[in-house]
C-alpha positions, 0 to 999 in steps of 0.5 A: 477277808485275808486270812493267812494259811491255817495252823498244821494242828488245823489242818491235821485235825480237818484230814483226820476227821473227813478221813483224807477227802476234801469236806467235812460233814454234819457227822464228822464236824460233830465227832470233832466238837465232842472228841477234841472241843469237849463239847459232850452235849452236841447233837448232829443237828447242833453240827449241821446248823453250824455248817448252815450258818458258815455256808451262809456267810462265806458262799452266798451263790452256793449255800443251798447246795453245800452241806458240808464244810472245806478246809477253809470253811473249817479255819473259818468256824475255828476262828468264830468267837460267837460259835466257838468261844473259849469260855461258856456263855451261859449262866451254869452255876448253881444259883441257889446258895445264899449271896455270901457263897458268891463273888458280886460284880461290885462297882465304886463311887458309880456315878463318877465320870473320871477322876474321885476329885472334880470329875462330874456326877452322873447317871451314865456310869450308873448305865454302862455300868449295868450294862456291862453286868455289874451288880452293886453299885454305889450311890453317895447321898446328900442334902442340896444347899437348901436341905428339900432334895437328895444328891449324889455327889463324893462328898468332901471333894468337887464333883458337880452333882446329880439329883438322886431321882435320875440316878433310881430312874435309870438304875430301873430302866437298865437294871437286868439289861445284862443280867435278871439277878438281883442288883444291890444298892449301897448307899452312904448316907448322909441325910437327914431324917425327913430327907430319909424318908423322901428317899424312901418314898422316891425308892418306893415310887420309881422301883416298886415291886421291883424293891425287896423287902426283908422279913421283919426282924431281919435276915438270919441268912442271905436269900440266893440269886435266884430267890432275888431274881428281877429284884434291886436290895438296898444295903446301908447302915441302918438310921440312927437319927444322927449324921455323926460321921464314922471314923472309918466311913466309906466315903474316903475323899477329903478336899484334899487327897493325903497321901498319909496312909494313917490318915486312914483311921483319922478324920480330917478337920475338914470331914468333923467340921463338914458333919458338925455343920450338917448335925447342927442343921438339923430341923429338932421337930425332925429327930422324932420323925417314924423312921420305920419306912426308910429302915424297912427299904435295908435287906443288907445292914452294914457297918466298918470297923470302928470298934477295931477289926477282930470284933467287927470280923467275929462278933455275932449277932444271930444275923447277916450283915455286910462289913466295909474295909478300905483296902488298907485296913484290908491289907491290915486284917488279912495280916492279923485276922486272916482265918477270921476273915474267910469264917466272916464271909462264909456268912457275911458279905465283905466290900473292899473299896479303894483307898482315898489316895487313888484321886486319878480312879485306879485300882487295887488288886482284887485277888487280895480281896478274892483269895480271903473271900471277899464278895464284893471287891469294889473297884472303879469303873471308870479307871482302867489297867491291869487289875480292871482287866482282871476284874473284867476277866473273873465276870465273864464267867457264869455266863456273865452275870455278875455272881461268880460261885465261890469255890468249895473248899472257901465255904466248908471247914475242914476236920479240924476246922481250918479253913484255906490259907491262900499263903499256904504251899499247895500241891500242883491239881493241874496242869493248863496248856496253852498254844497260841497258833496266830492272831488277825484283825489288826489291820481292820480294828485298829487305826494304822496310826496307833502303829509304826507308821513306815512299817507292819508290825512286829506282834508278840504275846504275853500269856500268863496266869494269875491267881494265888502267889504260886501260880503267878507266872508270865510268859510270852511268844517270840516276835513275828517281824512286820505282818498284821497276820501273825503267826506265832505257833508256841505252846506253854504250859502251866502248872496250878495249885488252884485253879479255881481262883487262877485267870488267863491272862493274854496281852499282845503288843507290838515291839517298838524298840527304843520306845515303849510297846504299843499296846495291841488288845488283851482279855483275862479268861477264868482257867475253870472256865475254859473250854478245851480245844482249838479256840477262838479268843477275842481281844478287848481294848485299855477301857475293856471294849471289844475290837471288833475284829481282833481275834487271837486262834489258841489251844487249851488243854488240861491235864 
């Protein structure tokens, strides 16, 4: 592959380190990982299989008689994302707190193919989505025209259906194909008592041992990732023989989407005939039915805000529960309540879903959820934009797994009991530079007509950070005229007030004056995540998939 002359930094770095000759032993390569990369726990052995594995691909004849690494071979490795990544690939994090000292990869009507109106039901989503690593998924259930089996469907709304027994199967084929911790279930729940039970028993026959059954009485505190590895939890409003609809359900699709936004608190005509249609079907003999197996299947009870948010955020029954906000009410909370809301889920689990207006998939900004302490910032999946990259880019951390420990200073009050205040002016804790040197792989990953047709392109680089509302900041590189190769070479430098929370945003684009850039790949890194030195990133499409080839070279370093 053509690749265009390494970096100065590079070249600098490889003289220093082999002290002027022309290659780089295991020792040397070694002194280099901890010195400049960080990387304290790397062994020479680690350095020297390294070298093997470099040798291997790029001199095929000589490999058994090269030890060592040339420049070249050096640039090489350096731009390797598999052996020299920018974040850690490997679950580091402690992993026995309680599930409310955790942000959960939380997924949106998950069986929706598209758009929240007419797109289609089905279990695919439910797969890539796992697949990707998210860890709570929602599934709407429903009574089928005759009132004997379950669907899944947004109710209210024209999605066609899927049977709820596909749904279960492959959510316990592909479960932990990303990750062995725990997958939550929410359900919405709109059966009735005898077709309870039936999901009982299909929950039971599909998953088995793999279920989690809580202790009687409940759960006075969440168990941990780690206690519920390889397990699938349920979590839904405990069964109250009644389908009366909450003023405030999660389900938020009506036939027809109102851009009203006090709709909000309001049940339309459409919703209260639907529920009084579905109450009065009920078979009578049914309402006496033993629901003790169904309610057995619920580690997580959940419930909104119908009684108002101040007492749906404090009051306290002695055990955990899970609260549903629409990002309106949300919004309103965090406004009126904010203290109250961190207290509520150093405990409790908090979702946010998108608001009923969101018909075409979008999504909100999950730093309003994160910033307060929200677990489980529900998004859609099958949209994509911005706020899904970033959303992406916060569950690449903790070697992807879908639990992202929560920092500190969000579970512990302090002397006198405050709590933190994203709103609040902080102090600067540290300082992130980062310099990015070049990027290559456009002319392989990317068809040339997604380009300019009659030239190369002109790449630039957006780098920036997002985060609390201090630390927002976008920069970007200057132009690089005509080359797939780019060579940029520019530092930047951010300061953050907590890092913690902060992403790394990168978006290259290739300008196009008069028309609209061309989007040319991006990622979002965690800033705690990052490993310093000289890094390989790769760069992800619109919808979040790798391109293959397309890898930008950069710098991190703290001060």
């Amino acid at each position: 592959m053509n690749r265009g002359a390494p970096p100065q930094d590079v070249v600098t770095t490889f003289v220093e380190y082999t002290e002027g000759r022309s290659h780089m032993t295991a020792e040397q390569l070694c002194r280099f990982l901890v010195e400049v990369q960080d990387e304290t726990e790397v062994l020479v052995s680690d350095a020297e299989k390294i070298i093997e594995r470099i040798t291997c691909e790029r001199h095929h004849i000589t490999k058994f008689l090269r030890h060592t690494l040339n420049l070249d071979d050096f640039f090489s490795f350096l731009f390797s994302d598999d052996l020299n990544h920018p974040i850690d690939s490997k679950v580091h994090q402690d992993m026995a707190s309680p599930l409310s000292h955790y942000f959960i990869y939380t997924s949106h009507n998950s069986y929706l193919t598209g758009n929240q109106i007419n797109s289609e039901c089905s279990d695919v989503p439910l797969i890539k989505a796992l697949k990707r690593g998210v860890r709570a998924l929602e599934l709407d259930m429903w009574p089928n025209s005759t009132k004997d089996d379950i669907l899944v469907l947004h109710g209210w709304a024209w999605t066609p259906p899927v049977e709820l027994v596909k749904c279960l199967r492959s959510i316990k084929e592909h479960a932990f194909y990303a990750s062995a911790y725990p997958v939550i279930l929410t359900l919405e729940d709109h059966l009735t008592p005898d077709l309870q039970a039936k999901a009982a028993e299909m929950m039971k026959e599909i998953f088995m041992d793999m279920v989690y059954f809580p202790e009687a009485g409940g759960l006075k505190e969440f168990p941990s990732p780690e206690d519920l590895k390889y397990k699938i939890v349920i979590s839904t409003k405990p069964p109250k023989g009644s389908l009366r609809k909450d003023k405030d359900s999660e389900s938020d699709a009506s036939g027809k989407a109102s851009s009203d936004v006090s709709a909000d608190d309001e049940k339309t005509e459409e919703e209260t005939s639907e529920a009084k249609n579905e109450e009065d079907g009920f078979d009578q003999e049914s309402s006496n039915l033993d629901f003790l197996t169904y309610s057995r299947l619920i580690t997580i009870p959940s419930g909104n805000a119908k009684n108002g948010l101040k007492e749906a955020l404090t009051i306290d029954n002695g055990g955990v529960r899970r609260l549903s906000l629409r990002e309106q009410k949300f919004k309103k909370a965090t406004e009126m309540y904010g203290t109250e809301v961190i207290k509520f889920t150093q405990k409790n689990l908090l979702r946010i879903y998108p608001k009923a207006t969101r018909v075409n998939s979008s999504n909100y900004r999950p730093y309003n959820g994160w910033m307060y302490g929200a677990q489980m910032v529900a998004f859609n999946m099958q949209g994509y934009g911005r706020a899904l990259w970033m959303m992406h880019g916060m569950f690449r951390g903790n070697g992807g797994c879908g639990y992202v420990k929560k920092p500190d200073f969000m579970m512990n009050n302090n002397l006198s009991g405050e709590v933190f205040n994203p709103k609040a002016k902080l102090p600067i804790k540290k300082t992130l530079k980062v310099k990015v040197y070049m990027g290559k792989g456009w002319d392989s990953g990317f068809q040339r007509t997604c380009f300019n047709t009659w030239s190369s392109p002109n790449f630039y680089t957006r780098v920036g950070i997002t985060g609390v509302r201090g630390d927002k900041v976008m920069k970007k590189t200057k132009k690089e005229q005509k080359t797939w190769e780019p060579f940029w070479n520019e530092e930047f430098e951010f300061q953050l007030t907590v890092p913690e929370l902060a992403l790394l945003r990168i978006e290259v684009h290739d300008y196009n004056m008069p028309e609209k850039d061309d989007f040319s790949g991006q990622t979002c890194l965690p800033v705690s995540e990052l490993r310093q030195g000289i890094r390989s990133v790769p760069l992800y499409d619109r919808k979040g998939e790798r391109l293959v080839s397309v890898t930008l070279l950069m710098r991190f370093h703290f001060l």
